[in-house]
DSSP file (Angstrom, degrees, kcal/mol; ACC not computed):
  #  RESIDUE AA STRUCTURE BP1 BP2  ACC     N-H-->O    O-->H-N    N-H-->O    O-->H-N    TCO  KAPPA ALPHA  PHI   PSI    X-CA   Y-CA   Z-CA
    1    1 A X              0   0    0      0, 0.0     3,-0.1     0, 0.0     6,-0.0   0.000 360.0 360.0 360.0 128.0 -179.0 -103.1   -3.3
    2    2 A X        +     0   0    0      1,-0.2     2,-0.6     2,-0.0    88,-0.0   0.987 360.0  68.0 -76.7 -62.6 -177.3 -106.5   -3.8
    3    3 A X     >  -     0   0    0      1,-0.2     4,-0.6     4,-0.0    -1,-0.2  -0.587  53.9-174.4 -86.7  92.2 -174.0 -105.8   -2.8
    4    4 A X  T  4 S+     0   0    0     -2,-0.6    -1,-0.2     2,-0.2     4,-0.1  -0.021  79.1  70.4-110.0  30.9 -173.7 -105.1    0.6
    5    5 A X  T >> S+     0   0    0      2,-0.1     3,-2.5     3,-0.1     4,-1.7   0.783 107.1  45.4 -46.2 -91.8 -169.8 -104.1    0.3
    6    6 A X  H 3> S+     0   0    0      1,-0.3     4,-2.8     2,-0.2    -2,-0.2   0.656 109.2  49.6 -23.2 -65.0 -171.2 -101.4   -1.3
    7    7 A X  H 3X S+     0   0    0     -4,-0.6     4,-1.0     2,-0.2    -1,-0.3   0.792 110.7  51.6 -43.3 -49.6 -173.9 -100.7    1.2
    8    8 A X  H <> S+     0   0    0     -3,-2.5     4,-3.0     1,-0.2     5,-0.2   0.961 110.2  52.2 -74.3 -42.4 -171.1 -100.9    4.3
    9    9 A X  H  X S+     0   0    0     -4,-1.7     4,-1.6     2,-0.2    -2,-0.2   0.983 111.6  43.9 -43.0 -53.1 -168.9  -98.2    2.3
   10   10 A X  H  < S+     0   0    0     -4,-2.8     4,-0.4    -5,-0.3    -2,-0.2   0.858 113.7  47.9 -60.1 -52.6 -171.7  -96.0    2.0
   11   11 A X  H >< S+     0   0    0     -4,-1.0     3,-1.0     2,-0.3     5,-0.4   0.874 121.4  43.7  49.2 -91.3 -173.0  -96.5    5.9
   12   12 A X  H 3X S+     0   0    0     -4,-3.0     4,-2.0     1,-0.3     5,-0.4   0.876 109.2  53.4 -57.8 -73.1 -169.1  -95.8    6.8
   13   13 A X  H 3X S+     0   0    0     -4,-1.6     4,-0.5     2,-0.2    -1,-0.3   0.589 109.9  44.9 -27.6 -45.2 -168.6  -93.2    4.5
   14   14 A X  H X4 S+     0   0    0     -3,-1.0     3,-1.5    -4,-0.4     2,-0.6   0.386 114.8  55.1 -87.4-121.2 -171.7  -91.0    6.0
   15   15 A X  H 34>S+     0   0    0      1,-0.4     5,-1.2     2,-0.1     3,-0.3  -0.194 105.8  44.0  -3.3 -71.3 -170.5  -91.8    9.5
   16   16 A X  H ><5S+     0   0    0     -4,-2.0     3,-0.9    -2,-0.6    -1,-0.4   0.743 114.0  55.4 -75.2 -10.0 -167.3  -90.7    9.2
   17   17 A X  T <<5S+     0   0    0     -3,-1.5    -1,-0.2    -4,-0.5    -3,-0.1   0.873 108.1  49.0 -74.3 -25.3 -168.7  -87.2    7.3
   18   18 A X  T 3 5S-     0   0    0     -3,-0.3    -1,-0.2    -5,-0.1    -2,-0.2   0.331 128.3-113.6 -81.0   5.0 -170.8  -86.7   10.0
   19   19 A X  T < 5 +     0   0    0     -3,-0.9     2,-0.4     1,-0.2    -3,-0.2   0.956  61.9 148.0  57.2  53.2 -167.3  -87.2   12.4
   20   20 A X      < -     0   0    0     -5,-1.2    -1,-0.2    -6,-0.0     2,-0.1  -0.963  55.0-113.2-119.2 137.0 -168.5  -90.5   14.2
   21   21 A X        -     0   0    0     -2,-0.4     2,-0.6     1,-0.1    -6,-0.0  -0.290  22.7-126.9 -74.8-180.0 -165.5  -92.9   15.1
   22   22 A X        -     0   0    0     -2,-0.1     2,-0.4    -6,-0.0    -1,-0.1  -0.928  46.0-175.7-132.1  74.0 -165.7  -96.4   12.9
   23   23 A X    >>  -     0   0    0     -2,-0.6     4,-2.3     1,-0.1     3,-0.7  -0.768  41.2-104.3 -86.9 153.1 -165.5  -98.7   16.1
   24   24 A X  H >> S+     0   0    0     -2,-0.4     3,-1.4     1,-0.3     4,-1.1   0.807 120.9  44.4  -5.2 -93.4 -165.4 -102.6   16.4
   25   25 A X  H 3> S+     0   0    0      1,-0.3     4,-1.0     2,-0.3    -1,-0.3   0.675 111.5  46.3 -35.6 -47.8 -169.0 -102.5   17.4
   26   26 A X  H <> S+     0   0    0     -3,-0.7     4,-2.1     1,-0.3    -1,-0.3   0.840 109.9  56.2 -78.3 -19.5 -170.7 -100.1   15.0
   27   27 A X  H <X S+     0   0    0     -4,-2.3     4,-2.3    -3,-1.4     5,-0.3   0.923 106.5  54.1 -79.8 -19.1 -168.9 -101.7   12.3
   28   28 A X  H  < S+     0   0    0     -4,-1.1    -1,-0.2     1,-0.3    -2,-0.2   0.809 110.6  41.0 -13.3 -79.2 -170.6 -104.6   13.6
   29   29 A X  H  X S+     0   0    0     -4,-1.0     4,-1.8     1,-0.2     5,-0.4   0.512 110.3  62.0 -54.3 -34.7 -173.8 -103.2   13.4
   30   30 A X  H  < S+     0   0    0     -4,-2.1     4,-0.3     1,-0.2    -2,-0.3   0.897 104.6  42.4 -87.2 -32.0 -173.0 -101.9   10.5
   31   31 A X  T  X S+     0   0    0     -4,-2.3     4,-0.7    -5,-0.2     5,-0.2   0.692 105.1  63.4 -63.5 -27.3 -172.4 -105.1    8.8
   32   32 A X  H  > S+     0   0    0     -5,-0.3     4,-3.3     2,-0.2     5,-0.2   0.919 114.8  27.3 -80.3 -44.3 -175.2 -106.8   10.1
   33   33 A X  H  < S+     0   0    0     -4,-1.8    55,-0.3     1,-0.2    -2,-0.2   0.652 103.1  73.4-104.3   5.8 -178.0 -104.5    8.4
   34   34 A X  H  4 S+     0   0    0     -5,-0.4    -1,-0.2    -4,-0.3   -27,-0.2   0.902 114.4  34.1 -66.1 -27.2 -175.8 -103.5    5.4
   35   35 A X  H  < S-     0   0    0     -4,-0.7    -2,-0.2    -3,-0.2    54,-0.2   0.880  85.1-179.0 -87.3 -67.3 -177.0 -107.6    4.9
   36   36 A X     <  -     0   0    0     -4,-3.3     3,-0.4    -5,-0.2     2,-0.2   0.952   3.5-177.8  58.6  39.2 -180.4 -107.1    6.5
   37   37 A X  S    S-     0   0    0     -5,-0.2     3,-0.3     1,-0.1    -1,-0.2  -0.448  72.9  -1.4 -22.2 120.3 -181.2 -110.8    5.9
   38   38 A X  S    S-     0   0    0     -2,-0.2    67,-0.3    67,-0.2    -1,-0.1   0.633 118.8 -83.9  45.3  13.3 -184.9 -111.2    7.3
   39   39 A X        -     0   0    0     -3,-0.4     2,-0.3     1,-0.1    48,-0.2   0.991  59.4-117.2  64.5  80.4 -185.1 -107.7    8.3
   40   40 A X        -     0   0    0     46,-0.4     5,-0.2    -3,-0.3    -1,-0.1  -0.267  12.6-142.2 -83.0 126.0 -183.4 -107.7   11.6
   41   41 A X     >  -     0   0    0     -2,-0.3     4,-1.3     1,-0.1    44,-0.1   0.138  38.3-113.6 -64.7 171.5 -185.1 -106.7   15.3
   42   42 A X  H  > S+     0   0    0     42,-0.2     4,-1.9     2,-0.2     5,-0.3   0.798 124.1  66.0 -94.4 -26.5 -182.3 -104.8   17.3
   43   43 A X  H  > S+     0   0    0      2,-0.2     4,-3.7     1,-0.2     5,-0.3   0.966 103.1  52.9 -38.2 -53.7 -182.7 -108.3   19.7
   44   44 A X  H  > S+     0   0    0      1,-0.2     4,-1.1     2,-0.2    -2,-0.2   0.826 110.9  41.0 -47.5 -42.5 -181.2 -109.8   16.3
   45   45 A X  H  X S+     0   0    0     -4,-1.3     4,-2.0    -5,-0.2    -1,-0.2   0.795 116.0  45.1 -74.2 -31.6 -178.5 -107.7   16.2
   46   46 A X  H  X S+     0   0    0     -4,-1.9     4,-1.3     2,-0.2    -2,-0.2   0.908 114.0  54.1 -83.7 -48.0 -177.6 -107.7   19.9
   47   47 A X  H  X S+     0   0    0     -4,-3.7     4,-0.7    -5,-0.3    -2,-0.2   0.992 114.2  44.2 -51.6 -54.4 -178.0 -111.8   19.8
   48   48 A X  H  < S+     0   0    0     -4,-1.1     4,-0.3    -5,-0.3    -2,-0.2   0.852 119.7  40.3 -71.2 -32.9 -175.6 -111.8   16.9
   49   49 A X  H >< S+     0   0    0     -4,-2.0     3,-3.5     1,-0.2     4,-0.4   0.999  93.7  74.2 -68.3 -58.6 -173.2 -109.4   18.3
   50   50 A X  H 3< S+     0   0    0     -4,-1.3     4,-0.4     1,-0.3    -1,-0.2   0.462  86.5  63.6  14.5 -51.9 -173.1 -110.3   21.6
   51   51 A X  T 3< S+     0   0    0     -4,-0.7     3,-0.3     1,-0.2    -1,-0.3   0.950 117.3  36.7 -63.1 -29.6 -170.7 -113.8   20.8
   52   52 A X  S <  S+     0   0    0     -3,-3.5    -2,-0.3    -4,-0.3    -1,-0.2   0.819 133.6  28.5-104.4 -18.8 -168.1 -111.2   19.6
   53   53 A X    >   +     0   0    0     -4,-0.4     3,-0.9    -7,-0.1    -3,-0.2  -0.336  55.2 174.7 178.3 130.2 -169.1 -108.6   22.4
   54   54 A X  T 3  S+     0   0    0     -4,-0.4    -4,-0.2    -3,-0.3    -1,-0.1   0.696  79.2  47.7 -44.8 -51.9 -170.3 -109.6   25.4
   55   55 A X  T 3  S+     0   0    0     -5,-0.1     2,-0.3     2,-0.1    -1,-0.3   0.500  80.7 107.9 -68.9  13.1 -170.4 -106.2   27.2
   56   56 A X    <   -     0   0    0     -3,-0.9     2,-0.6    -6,-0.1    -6,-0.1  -0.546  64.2-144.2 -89.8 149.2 -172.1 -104.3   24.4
   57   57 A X    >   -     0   0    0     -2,-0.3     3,-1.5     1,-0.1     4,-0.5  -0.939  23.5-106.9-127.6 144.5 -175.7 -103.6   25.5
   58   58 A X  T 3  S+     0   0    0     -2,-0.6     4,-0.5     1,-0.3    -1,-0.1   0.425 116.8  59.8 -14.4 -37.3 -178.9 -103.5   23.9
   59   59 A X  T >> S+     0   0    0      2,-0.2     3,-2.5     1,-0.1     4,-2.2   0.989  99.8  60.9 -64.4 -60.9 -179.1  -99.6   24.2
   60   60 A X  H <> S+     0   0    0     -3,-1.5     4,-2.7     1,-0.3    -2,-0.2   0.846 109.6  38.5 -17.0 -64.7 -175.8  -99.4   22.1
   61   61 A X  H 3> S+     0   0    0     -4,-0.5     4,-1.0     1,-0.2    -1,-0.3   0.584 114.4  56.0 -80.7   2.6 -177.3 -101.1   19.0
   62   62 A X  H <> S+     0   0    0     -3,-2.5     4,-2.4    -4,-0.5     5,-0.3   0.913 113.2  39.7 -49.5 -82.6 -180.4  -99.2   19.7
   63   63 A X  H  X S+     0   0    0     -4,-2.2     4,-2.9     2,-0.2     5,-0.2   0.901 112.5  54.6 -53.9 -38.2 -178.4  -95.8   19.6
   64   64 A X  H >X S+     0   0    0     -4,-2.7     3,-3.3    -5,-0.4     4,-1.4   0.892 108.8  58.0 -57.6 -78.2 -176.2  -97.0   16.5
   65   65 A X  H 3X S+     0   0    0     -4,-1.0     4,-3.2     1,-0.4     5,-0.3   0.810 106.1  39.7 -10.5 -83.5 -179.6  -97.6   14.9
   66   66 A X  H 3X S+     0   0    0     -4,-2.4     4,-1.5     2,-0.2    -1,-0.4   0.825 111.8  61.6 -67.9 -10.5 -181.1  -94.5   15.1
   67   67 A X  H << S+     0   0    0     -3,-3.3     3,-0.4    -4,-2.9    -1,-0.2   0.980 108.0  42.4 -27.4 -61.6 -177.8  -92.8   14.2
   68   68 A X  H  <>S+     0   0    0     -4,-1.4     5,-1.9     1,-0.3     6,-1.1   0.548 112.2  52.7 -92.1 -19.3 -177.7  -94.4   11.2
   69   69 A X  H ><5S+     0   0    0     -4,-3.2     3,-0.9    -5,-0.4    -1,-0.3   0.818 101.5  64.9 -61.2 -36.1 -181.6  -93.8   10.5
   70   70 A X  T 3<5S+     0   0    0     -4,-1.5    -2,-0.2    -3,-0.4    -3,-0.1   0.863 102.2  48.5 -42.2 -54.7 -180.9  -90.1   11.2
   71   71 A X  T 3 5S-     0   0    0     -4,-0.2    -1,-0.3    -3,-0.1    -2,-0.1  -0.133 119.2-109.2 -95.5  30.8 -178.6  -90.1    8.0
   72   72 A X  T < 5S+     0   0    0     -3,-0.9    -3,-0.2     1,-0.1    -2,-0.1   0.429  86.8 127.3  83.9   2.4 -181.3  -91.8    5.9
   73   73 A X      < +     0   0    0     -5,-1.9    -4,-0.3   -62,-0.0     2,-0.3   0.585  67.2  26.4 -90.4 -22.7 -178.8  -94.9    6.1
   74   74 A X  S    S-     0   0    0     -6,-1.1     2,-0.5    -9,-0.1    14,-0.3  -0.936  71.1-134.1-134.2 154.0 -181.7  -97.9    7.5
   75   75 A X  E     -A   87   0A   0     12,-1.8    12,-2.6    15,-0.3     2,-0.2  -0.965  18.2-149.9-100.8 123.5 -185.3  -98.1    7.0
   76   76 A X  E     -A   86   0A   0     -2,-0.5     2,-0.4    10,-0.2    10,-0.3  -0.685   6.3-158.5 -93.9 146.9 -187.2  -98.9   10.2
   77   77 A X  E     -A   85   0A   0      8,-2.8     8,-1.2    -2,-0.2    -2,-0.0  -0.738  15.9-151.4-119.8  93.1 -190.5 -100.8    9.7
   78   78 A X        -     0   0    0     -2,-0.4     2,-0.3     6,-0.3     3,-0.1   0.295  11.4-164.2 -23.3 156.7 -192.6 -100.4   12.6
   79   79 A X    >   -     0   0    0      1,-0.1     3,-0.8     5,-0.0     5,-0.2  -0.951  32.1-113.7-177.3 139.9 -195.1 -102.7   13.9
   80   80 A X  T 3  S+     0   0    0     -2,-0.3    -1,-0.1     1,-0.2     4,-0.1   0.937 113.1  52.4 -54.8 -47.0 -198.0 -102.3   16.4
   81   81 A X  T 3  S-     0   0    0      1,-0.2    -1,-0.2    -3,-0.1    -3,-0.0   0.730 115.2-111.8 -64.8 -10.8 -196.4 -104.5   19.0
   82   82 A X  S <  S+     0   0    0     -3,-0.8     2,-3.2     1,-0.0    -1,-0.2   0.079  73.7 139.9  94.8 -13.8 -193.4 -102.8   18.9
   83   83 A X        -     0   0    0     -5,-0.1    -2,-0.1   -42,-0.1    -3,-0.1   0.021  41.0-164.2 -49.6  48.8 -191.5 -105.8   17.3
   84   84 A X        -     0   0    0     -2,-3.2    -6,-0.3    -5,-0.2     2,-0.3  -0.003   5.5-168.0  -8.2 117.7 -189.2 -102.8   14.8
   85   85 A X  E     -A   77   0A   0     -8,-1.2    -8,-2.8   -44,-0.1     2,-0.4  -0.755   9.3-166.4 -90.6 155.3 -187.4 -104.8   11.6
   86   86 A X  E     -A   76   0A   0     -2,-0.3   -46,-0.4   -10,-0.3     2,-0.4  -0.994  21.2-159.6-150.5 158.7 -185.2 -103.0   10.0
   87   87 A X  E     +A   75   0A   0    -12,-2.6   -12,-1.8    -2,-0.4   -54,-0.1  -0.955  14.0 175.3-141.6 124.3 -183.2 -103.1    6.7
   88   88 A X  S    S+     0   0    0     -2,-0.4     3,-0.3   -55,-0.3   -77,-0.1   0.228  73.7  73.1-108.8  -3.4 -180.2 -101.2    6.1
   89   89 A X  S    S+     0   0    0      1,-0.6     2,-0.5   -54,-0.2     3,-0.1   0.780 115.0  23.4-102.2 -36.3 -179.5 -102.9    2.3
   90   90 A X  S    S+     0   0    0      1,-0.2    -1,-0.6   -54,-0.1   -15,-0.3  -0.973  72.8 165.9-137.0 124.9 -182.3 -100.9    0.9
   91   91 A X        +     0   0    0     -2,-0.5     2,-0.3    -3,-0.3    -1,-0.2   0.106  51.6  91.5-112.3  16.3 -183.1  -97.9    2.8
   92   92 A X  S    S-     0   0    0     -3,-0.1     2,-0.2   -17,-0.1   -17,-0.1  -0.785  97.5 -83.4 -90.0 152.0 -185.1  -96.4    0.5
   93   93 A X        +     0   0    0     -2,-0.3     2,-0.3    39,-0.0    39,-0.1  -0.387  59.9 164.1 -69.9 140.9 -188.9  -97.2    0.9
   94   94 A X        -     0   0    0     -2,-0.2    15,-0.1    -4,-0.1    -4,-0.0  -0.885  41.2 -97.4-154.7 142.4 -189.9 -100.4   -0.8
   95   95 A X        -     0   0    0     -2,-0.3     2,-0.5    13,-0.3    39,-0.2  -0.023  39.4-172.5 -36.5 145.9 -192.7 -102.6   -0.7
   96   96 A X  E     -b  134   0B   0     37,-2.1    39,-1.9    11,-0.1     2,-0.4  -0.928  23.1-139.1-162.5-179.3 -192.6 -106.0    1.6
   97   97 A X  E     -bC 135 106B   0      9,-4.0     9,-1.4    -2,-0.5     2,-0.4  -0.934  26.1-157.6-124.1 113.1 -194.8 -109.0    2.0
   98   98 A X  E     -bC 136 105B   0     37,-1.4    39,-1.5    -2,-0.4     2,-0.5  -0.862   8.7-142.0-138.5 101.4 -195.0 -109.9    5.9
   99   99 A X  E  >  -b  137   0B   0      5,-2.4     4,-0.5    -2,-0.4    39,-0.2  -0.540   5.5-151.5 -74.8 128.3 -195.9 -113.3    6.9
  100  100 A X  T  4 S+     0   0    0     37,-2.2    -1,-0.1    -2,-0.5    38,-0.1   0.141  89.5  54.1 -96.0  26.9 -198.2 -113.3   10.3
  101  101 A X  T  4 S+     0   0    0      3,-0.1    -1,-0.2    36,-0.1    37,-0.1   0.575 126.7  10.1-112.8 -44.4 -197.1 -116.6   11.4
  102  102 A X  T  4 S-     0   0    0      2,-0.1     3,-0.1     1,-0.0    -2,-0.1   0.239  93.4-121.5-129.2  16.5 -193.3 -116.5   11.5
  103  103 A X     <  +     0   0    0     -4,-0.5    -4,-0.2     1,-0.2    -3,-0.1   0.326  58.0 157.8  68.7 -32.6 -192.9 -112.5   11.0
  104  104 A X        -     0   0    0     -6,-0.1    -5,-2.4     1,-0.1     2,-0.4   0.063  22.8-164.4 -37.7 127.0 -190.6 -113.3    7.8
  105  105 A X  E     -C   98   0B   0    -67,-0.3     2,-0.4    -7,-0.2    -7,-0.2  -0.871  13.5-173.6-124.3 166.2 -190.6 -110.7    5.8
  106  106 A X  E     -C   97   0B   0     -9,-1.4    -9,-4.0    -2,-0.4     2,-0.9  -0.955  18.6-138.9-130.1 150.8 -189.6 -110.3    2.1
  107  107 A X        -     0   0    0     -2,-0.4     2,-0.2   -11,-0.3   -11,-0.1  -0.913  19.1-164.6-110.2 101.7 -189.2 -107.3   -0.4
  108  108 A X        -     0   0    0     -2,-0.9     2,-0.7     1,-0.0   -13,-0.3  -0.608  25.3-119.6 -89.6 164.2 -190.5 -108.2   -3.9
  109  109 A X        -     0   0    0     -2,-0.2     2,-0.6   -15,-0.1     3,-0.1  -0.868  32.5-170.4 -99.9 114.0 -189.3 -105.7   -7.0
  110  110 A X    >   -     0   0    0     -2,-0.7     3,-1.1     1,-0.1     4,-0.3  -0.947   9.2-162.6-111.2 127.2 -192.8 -104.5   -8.1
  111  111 A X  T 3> S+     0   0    0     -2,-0.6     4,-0.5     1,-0.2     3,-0.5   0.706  87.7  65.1 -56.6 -21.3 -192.0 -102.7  -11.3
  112  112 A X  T 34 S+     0   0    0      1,-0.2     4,-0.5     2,-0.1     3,-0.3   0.725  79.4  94.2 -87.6 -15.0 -195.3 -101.0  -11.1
  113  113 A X  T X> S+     0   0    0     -3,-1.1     3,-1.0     2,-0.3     4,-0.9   0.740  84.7  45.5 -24.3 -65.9 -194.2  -99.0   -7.8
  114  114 A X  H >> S+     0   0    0     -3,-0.5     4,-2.4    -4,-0.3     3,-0.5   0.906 112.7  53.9 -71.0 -41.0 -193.0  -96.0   -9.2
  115  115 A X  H 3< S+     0   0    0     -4,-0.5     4,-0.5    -3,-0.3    -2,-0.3   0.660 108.1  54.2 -34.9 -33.5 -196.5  -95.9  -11.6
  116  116 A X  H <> S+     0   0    0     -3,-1.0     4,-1.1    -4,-0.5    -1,-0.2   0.671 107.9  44.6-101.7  -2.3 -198.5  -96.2   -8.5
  117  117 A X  H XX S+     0   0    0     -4,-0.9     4,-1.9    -3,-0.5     3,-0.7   0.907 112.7  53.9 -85.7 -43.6 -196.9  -93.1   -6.5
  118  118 A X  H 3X S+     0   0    0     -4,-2.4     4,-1.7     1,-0.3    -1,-0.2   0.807 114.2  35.5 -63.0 -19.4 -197.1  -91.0   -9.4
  119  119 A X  H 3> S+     0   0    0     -4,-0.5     4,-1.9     2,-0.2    -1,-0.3   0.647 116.4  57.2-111.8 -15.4 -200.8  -91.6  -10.1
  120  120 A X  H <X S+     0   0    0     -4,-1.1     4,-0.9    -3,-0.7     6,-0.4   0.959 114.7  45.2 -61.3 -41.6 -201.2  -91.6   -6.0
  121  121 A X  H  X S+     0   0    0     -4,-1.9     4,-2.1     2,-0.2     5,-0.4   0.836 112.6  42.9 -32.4 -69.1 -199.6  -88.2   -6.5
  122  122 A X  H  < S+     0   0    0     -4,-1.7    -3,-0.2    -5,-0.3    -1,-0.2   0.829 113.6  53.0 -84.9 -13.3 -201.4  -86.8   -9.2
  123  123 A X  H  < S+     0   0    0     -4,-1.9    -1,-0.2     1,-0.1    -2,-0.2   0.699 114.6  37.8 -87.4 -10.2 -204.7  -87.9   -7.9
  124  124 A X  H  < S-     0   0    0     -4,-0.9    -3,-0.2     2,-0.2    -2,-0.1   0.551 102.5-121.0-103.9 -16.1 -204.4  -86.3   -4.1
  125  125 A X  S  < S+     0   0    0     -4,-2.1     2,-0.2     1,-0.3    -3,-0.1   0.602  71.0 137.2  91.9 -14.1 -202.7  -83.2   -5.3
  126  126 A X        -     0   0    0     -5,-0.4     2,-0.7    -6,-0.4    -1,-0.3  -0.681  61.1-134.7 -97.5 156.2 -199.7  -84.4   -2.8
  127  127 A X        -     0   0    0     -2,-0.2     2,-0.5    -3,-0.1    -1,-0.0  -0.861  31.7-143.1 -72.5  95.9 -195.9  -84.4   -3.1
  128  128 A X        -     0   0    0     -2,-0.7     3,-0.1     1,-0.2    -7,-0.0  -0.405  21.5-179.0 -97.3 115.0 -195.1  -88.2   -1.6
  129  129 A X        -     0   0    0     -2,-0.5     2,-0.4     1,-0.3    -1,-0.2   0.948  64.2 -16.1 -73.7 -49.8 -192.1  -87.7    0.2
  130  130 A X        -     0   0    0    -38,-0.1    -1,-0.3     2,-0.0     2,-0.3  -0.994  62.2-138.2-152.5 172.0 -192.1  -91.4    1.2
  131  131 A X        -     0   0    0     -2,-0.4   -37,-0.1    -3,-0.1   -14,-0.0  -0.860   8.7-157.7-122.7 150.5 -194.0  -94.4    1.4
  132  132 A X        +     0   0    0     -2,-0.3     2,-1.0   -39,-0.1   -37,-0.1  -0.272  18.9 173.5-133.0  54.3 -194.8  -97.4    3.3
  133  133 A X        +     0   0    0    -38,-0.0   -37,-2.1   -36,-0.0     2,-0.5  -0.318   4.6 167.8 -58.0  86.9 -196.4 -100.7    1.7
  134  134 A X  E     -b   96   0B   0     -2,-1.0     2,-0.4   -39,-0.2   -37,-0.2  -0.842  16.0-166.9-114.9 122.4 -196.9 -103.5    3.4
  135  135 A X  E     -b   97   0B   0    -39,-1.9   -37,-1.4    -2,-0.5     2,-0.1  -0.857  16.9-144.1-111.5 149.1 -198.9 -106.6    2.4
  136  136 A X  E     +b   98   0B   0     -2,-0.4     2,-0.2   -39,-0.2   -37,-0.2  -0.374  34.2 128.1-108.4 150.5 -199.8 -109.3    5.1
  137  137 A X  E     -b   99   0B   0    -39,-1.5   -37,-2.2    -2,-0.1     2,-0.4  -0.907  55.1 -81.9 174.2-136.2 -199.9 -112.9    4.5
  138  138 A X        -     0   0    0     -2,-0.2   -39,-0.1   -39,-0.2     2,-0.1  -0.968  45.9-127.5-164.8 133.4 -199.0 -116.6    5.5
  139  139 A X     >  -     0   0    0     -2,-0.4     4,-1.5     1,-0.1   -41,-0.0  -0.285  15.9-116.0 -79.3 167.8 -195.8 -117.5    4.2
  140  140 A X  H  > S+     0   0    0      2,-0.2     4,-0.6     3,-0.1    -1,-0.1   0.955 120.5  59.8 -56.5 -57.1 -195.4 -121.3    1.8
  141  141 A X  H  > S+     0   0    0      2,-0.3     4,-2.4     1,-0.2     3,-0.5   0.880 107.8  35.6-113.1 -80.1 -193.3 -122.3    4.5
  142  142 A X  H  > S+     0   0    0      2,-0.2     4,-1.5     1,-0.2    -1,-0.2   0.972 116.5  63.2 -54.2 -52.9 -196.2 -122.0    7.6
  143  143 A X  H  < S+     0   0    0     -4,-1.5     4,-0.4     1,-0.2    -2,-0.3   0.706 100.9  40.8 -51.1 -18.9 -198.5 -123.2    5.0
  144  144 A X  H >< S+     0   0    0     -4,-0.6     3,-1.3    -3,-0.5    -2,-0.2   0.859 116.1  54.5 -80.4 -49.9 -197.1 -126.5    4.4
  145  145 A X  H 3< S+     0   0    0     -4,-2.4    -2,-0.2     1,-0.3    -3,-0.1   0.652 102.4  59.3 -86.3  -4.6 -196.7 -126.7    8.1
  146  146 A X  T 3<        0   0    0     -4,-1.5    -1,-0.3     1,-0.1    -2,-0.2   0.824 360.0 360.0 -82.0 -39.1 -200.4 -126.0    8.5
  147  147 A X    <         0   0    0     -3,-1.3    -2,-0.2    -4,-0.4    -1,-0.1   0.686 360.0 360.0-116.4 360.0 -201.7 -128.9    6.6
């Protein structure tokens, strides 16, 4: 979803159905992965709040997090090491392409997406509730800096 107006409406809107107050801080949070620029660690969010407040602690945006994962609202991507990204502009499951040099990750639109669950689907016999696709690689960026 481009518009991450939109995205913070929706985000506030199930909050407040579910009777959670709309504080300073979660809207915060809420702003921050409604953008979900570079898919952001909950260190990212807590570094970025932090300037605007200081006492909020790490647990907070932790807890805000899985709230808002509870209600289907961020997609967590998981990682052996325990470095989490998460993206809160598209929380439905989506491809991304995960550089192993500087952790950027990116979401390409693969058209072919929805064709390959269906045929994943019709060939296992299963109902695929969700999906996770992630492909690994070395960014342009580290590769210029490599040679």
């Amino acid at each position: 979803m481009a518009d991450h107006k939109k995205r913070v409406d929706i985000i506030i809107g199930k909050l407040r159905e579910n009777g959670h107050k709309i504080t300073p801080q979660r809207m915060a949070i809420v702003e921050i992965l409604a953008r979900s620029y570079g898919h952001p660690s909950v260190d990212d969010i807590h570094d970025h709040i932090k300037k605007d407040f200081p006492t909020m602690s790490l647990a907070t945006v932790y807890r805000n997090i899985v709230l808002l994962k509870s209600f289907n609202e961020v997609l967590e991507l998981g990682f052996p090491d325990g470095s989490n990204r998460y993206d809160g502009n598209k929380p439905d499951p989506h491809p991304h392409v995960i550089c192993v040099k500087c952790k950027k990750i990116v979401d390409p639109d693969l058209d072919s997406l929805d064709e390959m669950t269906n045929e994943v689907a019709e060939e296992t016999d299963f109902t695929i509730l969700h999906h996770r696709l992630d492909f690994f690689g070395i960014c342009s960026n580290c590769m210029a800096k490599k040679k």
